[in-house]
N, C-alpha and C positions, 0 to 999 in steps of 0.2 A: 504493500500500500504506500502510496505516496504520503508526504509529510500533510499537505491539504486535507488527507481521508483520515488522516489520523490525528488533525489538531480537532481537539472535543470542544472546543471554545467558538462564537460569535466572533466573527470578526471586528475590529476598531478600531481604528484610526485614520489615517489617508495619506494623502500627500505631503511628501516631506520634501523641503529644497534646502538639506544643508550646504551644498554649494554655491549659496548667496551668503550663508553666515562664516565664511570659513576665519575671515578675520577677525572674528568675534566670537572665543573658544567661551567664554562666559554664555554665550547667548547658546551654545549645542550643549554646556552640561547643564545648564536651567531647562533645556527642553525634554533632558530625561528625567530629570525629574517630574518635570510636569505630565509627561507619558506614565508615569506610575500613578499619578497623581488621577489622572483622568481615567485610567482602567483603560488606557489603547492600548494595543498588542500586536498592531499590524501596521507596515508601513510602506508607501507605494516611492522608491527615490531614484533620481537620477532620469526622468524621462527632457529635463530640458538641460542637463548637464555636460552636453556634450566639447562646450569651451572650456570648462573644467577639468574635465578628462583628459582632452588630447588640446592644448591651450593652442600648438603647433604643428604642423603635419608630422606625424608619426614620433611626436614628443609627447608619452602618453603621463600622467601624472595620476596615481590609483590610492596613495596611500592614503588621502583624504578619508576616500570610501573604503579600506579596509576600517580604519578606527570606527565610520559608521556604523558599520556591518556588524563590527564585535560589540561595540556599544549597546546596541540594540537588541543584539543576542544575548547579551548576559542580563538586562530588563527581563527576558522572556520575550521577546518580541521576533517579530515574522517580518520578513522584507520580502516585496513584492519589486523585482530588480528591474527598471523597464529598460529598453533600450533609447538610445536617443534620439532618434530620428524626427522625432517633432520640430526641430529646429537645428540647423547646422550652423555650426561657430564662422564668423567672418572670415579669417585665411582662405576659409575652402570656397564661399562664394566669388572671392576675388580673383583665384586661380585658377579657378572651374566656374565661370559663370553658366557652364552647359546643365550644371547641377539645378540653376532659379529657374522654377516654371512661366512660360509663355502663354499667354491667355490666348481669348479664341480672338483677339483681334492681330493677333502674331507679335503682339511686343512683347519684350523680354523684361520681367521684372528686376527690378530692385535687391540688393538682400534686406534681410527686413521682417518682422513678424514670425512667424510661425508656419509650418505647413507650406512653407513655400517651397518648395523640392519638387523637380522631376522624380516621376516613378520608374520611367522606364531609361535615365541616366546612366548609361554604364558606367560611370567616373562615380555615383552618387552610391549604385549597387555595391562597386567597390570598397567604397569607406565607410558603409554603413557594413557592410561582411567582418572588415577588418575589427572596427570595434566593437560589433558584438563578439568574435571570436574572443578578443582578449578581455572582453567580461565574463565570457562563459568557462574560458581556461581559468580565469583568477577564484574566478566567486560560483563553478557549477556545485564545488563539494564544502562551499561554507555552510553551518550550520543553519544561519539564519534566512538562507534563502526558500522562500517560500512557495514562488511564483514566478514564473517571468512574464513582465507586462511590455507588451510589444507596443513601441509607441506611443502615441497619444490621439486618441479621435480622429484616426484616419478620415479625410474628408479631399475636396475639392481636386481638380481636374487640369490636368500642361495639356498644349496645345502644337509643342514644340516640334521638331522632325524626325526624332525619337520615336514619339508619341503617334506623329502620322503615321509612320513607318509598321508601327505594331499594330493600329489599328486596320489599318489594308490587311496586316499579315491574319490579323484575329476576323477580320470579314470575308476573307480566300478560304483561311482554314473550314467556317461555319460557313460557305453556300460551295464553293468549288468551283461556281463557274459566273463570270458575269452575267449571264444568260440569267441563273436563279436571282442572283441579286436584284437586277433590274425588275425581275417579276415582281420580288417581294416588295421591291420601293414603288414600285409601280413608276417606273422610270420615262414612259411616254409624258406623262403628267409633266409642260412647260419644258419639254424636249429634255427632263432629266438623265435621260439613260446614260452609261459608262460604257466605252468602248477600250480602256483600259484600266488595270486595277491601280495608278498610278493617277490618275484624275479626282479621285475622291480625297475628300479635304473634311476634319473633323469639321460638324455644324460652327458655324461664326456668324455673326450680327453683320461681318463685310459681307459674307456670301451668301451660303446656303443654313436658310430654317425651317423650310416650309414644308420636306417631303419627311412626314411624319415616322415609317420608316427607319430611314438613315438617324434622324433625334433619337429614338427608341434603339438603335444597336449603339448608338455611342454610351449614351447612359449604362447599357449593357457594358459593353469594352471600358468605361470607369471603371465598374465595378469589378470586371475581369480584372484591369489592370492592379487597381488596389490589392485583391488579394493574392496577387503576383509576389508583389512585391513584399506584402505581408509574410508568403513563402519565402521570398526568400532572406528574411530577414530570420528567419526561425530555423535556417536550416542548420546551421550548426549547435542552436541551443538544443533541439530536437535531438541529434544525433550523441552531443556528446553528454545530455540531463535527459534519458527517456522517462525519470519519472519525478520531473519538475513539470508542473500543470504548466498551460504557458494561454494568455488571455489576449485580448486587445479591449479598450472598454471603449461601447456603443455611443448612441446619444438621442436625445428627443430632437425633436422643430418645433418652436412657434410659441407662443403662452400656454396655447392649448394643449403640450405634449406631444405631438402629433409623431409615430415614427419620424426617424430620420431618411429626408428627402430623398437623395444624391446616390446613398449605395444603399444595395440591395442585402439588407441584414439577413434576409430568410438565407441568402446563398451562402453570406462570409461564417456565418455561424454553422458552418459543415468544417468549418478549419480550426476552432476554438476549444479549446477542451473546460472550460467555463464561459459559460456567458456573461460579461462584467459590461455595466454601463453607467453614465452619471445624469442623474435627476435634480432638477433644478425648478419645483413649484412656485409659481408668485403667489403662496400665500397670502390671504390678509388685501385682495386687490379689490377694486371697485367695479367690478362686471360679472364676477359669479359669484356662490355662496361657497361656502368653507367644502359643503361637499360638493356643488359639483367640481372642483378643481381635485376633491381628494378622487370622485370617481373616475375622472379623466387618468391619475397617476397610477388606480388601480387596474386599468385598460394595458396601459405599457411595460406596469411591471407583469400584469399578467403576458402579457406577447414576450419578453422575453424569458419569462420560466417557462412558457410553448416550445422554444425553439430547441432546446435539446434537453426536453420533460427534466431538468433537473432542479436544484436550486442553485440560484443565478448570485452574483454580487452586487451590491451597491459600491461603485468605482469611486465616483464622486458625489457629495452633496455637499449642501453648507447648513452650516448651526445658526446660522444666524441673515445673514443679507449676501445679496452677490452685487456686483459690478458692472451687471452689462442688460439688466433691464431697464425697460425704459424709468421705471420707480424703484429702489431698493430698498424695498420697505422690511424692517426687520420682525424676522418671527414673535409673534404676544409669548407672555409666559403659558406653560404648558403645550407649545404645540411640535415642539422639538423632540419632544420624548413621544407624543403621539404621533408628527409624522415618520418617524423614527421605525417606530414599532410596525405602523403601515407595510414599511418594507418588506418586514419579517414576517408581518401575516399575508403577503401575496409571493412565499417563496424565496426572499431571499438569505443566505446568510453570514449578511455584513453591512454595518454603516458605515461607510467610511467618506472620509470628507476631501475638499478641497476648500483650505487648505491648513496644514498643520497648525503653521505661522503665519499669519499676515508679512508679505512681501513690504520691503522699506522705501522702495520706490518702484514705478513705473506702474502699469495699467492694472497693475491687481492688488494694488498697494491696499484698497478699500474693499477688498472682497472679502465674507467671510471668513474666519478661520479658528481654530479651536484658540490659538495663544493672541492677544491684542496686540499691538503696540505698548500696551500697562506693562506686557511679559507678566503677566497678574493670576492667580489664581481664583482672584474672588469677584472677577466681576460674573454677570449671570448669563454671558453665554460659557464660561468656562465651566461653571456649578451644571448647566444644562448639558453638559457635554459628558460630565462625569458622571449625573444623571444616568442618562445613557449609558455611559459604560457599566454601570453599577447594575443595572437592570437586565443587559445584557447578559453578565456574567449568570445571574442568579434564571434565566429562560433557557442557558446555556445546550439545556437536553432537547430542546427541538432541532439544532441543527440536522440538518441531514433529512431532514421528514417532506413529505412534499404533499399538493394541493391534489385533491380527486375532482375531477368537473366531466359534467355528462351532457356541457354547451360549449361550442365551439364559436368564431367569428374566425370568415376569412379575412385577411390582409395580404396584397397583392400589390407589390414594387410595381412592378410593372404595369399592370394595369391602373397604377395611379398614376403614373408617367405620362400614358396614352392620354389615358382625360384630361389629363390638367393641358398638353400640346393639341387636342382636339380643339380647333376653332367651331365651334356648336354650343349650342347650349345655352349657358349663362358663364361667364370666369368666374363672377365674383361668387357663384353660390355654387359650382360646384361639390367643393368640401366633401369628397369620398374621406379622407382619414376621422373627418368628425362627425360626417353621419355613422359611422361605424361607431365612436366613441356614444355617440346617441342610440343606437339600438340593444347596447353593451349596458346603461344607465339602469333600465330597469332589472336588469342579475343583478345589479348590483347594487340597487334600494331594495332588492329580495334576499339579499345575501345567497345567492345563487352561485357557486364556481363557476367559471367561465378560463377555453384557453384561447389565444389568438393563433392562429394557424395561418402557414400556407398552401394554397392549392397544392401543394404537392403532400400534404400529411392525408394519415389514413385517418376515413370519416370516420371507419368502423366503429367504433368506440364510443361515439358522441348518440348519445339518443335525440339531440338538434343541433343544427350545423345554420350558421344565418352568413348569408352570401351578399350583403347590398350592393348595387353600383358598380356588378360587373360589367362596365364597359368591354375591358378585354380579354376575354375570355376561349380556351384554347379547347381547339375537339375532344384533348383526350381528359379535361377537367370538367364537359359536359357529358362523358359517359362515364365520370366515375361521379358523378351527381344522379348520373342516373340508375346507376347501380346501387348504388346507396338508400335512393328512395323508396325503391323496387324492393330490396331489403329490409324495409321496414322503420326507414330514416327518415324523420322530420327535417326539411329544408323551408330558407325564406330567402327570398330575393327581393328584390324592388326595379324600379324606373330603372333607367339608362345601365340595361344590362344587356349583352349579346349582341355587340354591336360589330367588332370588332375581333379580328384572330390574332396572333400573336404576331403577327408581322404589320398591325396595325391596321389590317385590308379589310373591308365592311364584307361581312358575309353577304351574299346574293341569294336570292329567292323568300326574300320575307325574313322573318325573322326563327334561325337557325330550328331544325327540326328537335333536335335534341332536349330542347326547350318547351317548346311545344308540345311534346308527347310528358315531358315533367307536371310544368305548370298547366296543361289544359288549355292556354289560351295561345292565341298568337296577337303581338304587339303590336301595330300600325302608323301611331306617332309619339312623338312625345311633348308634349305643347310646354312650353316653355313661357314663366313667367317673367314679368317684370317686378321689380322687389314691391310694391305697393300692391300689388294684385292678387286676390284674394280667391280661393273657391274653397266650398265642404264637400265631405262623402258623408253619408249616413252608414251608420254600422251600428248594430245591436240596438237600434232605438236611439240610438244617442247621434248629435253635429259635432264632427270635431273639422277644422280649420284646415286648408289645405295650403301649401305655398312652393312657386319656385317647380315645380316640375311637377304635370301631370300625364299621365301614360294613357292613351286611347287604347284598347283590346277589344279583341272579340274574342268571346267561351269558345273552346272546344269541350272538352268532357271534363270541365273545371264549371264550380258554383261559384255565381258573385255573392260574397260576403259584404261587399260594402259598394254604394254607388255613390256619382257624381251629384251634385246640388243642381249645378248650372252651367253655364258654356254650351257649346254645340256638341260636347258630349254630356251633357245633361243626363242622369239618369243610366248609366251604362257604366259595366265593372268598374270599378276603382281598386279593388281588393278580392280576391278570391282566393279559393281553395280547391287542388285538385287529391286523389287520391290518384295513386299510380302504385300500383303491384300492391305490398303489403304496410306502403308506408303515404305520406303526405305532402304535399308542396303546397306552400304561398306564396303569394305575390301580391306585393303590395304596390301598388302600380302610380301615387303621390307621397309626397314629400308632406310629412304632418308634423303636429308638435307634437313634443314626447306624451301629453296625454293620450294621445291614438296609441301610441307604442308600449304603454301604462295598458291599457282596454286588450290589446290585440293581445300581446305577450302575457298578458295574466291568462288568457283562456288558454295560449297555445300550452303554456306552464303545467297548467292543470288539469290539460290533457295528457300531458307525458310524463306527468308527476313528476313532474320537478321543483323541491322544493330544498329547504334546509329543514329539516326534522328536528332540529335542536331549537332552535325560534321558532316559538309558540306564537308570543306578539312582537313585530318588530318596529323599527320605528328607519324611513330612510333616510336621514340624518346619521344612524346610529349603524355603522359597517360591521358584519362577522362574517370576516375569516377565517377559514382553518386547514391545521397542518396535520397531518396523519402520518402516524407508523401503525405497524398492526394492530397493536393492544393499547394503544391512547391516542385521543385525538387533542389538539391545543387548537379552544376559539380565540381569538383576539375581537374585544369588543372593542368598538374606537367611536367615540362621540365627535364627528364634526359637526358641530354647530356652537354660537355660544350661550345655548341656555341649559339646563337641567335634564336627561331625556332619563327614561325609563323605555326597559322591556320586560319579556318574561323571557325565561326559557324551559328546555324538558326537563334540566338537572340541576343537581347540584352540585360546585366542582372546585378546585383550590385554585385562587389566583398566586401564580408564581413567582409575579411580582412582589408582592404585598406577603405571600406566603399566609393567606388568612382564606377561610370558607364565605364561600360565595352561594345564596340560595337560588332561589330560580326568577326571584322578583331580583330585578338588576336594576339600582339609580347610579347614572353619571352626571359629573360634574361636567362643565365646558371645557373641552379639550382632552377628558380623563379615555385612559385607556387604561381595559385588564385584560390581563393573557390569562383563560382559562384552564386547565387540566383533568381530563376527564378519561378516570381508565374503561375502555370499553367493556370490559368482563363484568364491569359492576351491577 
């Protein structure tokens, strides 16, 4: 077993940059202390150390981070070793400017920032080989190493001749012949076609954006290319540490959470042997309520404990504010230890932060961090921090347990790609990642498990599988939709789905058969709102609101459950239900408020008996989650809101926290969270 499988502990702490304090040897032994002091145990260093390391070409300077390394190991603590690719030291972009990425309008940057690196650089592959080799020679068989963390937030996209060069090479390898290529871009369209493989030029705002396509494989070949290079940055850690766990950590977009844009996580998470990412909530903002921002966080943490069924880490958070919101509003008391615990109840096991210390100058000067500018122990993000650890320590037996869920949601890179480059529709209302997070709302004022999946995971398992907004959607993920139903599988779909195949090209003869024999109906438009314009469906007796996309169909061996109000499809499906072989399909064919999604999802729920059997009454303000091993299960109750809630439940169980019995009637405070313990034999 790896040292990972065998530490028994929650993990704690985060990101540490002793290579900004090294002149200030006061400043790294107050910080072990303050690490015992706060109950951290784990620590992520060196991911932007690379001018430290090697100050000169091949003048490498290590000993700094040997005393790190030992320091920390004799605390009891764990190093998460990253490499430093995130940022290359200045000598190297001077000498090698082939190393700074070229954007898509062909100039060459700057050195500067972070992430600015060619990936496909063989000068850059080089000197990111060299010094990971002689990290993984110094430090594979130190005691304290715990992880190797590749990187830092692999992101953004060169443009350069490199980069041309391998993307021709990655579009020859995938069609073989221009002949296919052309077909799939549909290359007649404004005399696009290629009559050499030598003429094609990644997408740019000077040239070419228009043949949908070609956008769609570049974004692909990012993503190829990223995890190229993520290989080969691993390949000697791999080789000479096979049983050093080795990560890169994820990220969200947007306020909303929203997966991360740009690459395709469902793919790179086939290369990872943990899933690690960093969460970054605007708490405390002025456009939603405490939960929904907390149901949103519980969307993503659940999409990455999907991704490789295990439990995942928290890479980064902050205790307190960050730096790069538009408002940096700092967490109220009490909601650090409960968004904290959030974590823990959708799978993860570890909070770790960004960043240890607050940096003394430059752009992150004022971002959160466990230690202030005071170097203090008693102000109250510190107190909260140890909080945490303390809590931690004492829930320490759930590590390793994981979440059971018998609801699925797709999420689909690619097909969010398409839609958002589809000129059709609406731009601004789009929003496939947060209609998704909208249909996810109600599991999760029901305290319902839910996993986020992609088209490529097996349905099997899920007694409902909810599909919205498949734009693009490929033959062989419409007959295993249909297999699935046929077997006895509840699906839901919506509007602006089957439009599209994987190469972006509108299927021909109506809308796709596969679908049709699912859902019972065939689609014929999709009427398109303007943001003032309003319509309803009637369903079960009740008006609920319609907005932003309405779907015209006609039945086939599908019932309408719900009709239009008005328009020229007045009175005609909006909502149905088909039965196909031994199982169900819906289709929701507008865009409604989450009360229709409340209405609809409570019946499809209680038809498939889906509930939490532990919540007798619950309150959706008040989230439970739970973690299971065989013979006990752990609920984590968590009160976002800020007033008083009450529930009930079936049992009675110890909270691990507080280490005191809990009856079945439950009051919390604002912001209170208990971790339950509950042996199943009982």
């Amino acid at each position: 077993m790896t040292r990972y499988e065998l530490e028994d502990r929650l993990l704690h702490g985060g990101d540490y940059n002793p290579d900004q304090w090294l002149d200030h040897p006061e400043i790294l032994e107050k910080d072990l202390e303050l690490m015992k002091k706060s109950k951290s145990n784990t620590f992520s260093i060196g991911m932007f150390a690379w001018s430290q390391l090697e100050p000169s070409e091949g003048h490498f300077e290590f000993e700094w981070l040997d005393k790190i390394m030992d320091d920390i190991y004799a605390i009891g603590g764990n190093v998460l070793l990253a490499t430093p690719s995130g940022a290359r030291p200045a000598w190297m972009s001077k000498k090698y400017p082939e190393v700074l990425r070229t954007n898509d309008k062909r100039e060459k940057m700057l050195h500067g920032g972070r992430h600015n690196h060619c990936f496909s650089s063989p000068v850059y592959r080089e000197k990111i080989a060299i010094i990971n080799r002689k990290l993984v020679e110094r430090y594979g068989n130190h005691p304290a190493l715990f992880m190797w963390h590749i990187s830092n937030e692999y992101s953004g996209e060169c443009h350069c001749n490199y980069c041309q060069a391998n993307f021709r090479e990655w579009l020859e390898n995938k069609y073989g012949s221009l002949k296919s290529l052309n077909d799939a871009w549909w290359g007649p369209f404004w005399s696009h076609a290629y009559s050499d493989w030598s003429e094609i030029e990644s997408p740019s705002q000077i040239g070419e954006t228009m043949v949908h396509g070609h956008n769609l494989d570049w974004k692909r070949f990012v993503t190829h290319q990223t995890i190229d290079f993520y290989k080969h940055e691993i390949k000697d850690l791999r080789q000479m540490t096979p049983n050093i766990p080795i990560t890169t950590n994820f990220m969200a977009d947007t306020h909303d959470l929203i997966p991360f844009q740009s690459l395709d996580y469902g793919k790179f998470s086939e290369y990872v042997d943990v899933i690690s990412w960093d969460c970054y909530p605007a708490w405390h903002n002025d456009w939603e309520t405490t939960a929904d921002l907390a149901s949103k966080v519980g969307f993503i943490n659940d999409q990455y404990r999907s991704m490789k069924q295990q439990p995942f880490l928290i890479m980064e958070s902050t205790p307190s504010g960050v730096n790069w919101h538009e408002v940096n509003k700092m967490k109220r008391p009490g909601m650090h230890l409960l968004s904290s615990m959030q974590f823990i109840a959708h799978g993860s096991d570890s909070n770790l932060y960004f960043q240890w210390r607050k940096s003394r100058g430059s752009s992150e000067k004022f971002h959160g961090a466990v230690v202030d500018h005071d170097n203090s122990e008693e102000n109250r993000v510190f107190q909260d921090v140890a909080q945490v650890g303390e809590a931690l320590e004492k829930i320490k037996e759930i590590k390793g347990s994981y979440k059971k869920a018998k609801v699925a949601i797709l999420y689909d890179w690619e097909n969010n790609w398409a839609l958002n480059d589809a000129q059709g529709f609406s731009n601004a209302s789009k929003r496939y990642p947060q209609t998704l997070q909208e249909h996810y709302r109600y599991f999760w004022d029901h305290d319902i498990a839910v996993e986020v999946v992609t088209s490529e995971a097996d349905l099997s398992k899920y007694d409902l599988v909810l599909a919205p907004m498949m734009y693009l959607i490929r033959e062989d993920v419409m007959e295993r939709f249909k297999k699935y139903v046929f077997e006895g599988g509840i699906l839901v779909s919506t509007y602006i789905t089957g439009y599209v195949n994987e190469n972006d090209l509108t299927y021909l003869g109506g809308w796709p058969k596969q679908l049709q024999e699912i859902f019972g109906v065939a689609v014929k438009e999709t009427d398109t709102l303007y943001p003032k314009n309003r319509n309803h469906i009637f369903f079960n007796d009740e008006k609920y609101e319609v907005k932003d996309y309405c779907t015209v169909m006609e039945l086939g061996s599908a019932k309408a459950i719900g009709t239009y109000e008005s328009d020229f499809y007045a009175e005609t499906p909006a909502v149905t239900k088909n039965h196909f072989g031994k199982g169900q399909a819906y289709f929701i064919g507008a865009r409604t408020s989450v009360d229709f999604l409340e209405a609809i999802y409570s019946g499809i729920a209680q038809e498939a008996n889906l509930t939490n059997p532990w919540v007798v009454r619950g309150d959706k303000e008040v989230s439970v989650q739970s973690r299971d091993f065989a013979e006990k299960s752990y609920h984590f109750v968590m009160n976002f809101s800020e007033t008083t809630k009450e529930i009930q439940v079936s049992d009675a169980s110890i909270d691990l926290i507080t280490n005191t019995e809990k009856e079945q009637h439950l009051q919390l405070r604002p912001y209170e969270v208990l971790l339950l313990k509950l042996n199943k034999n009982n």
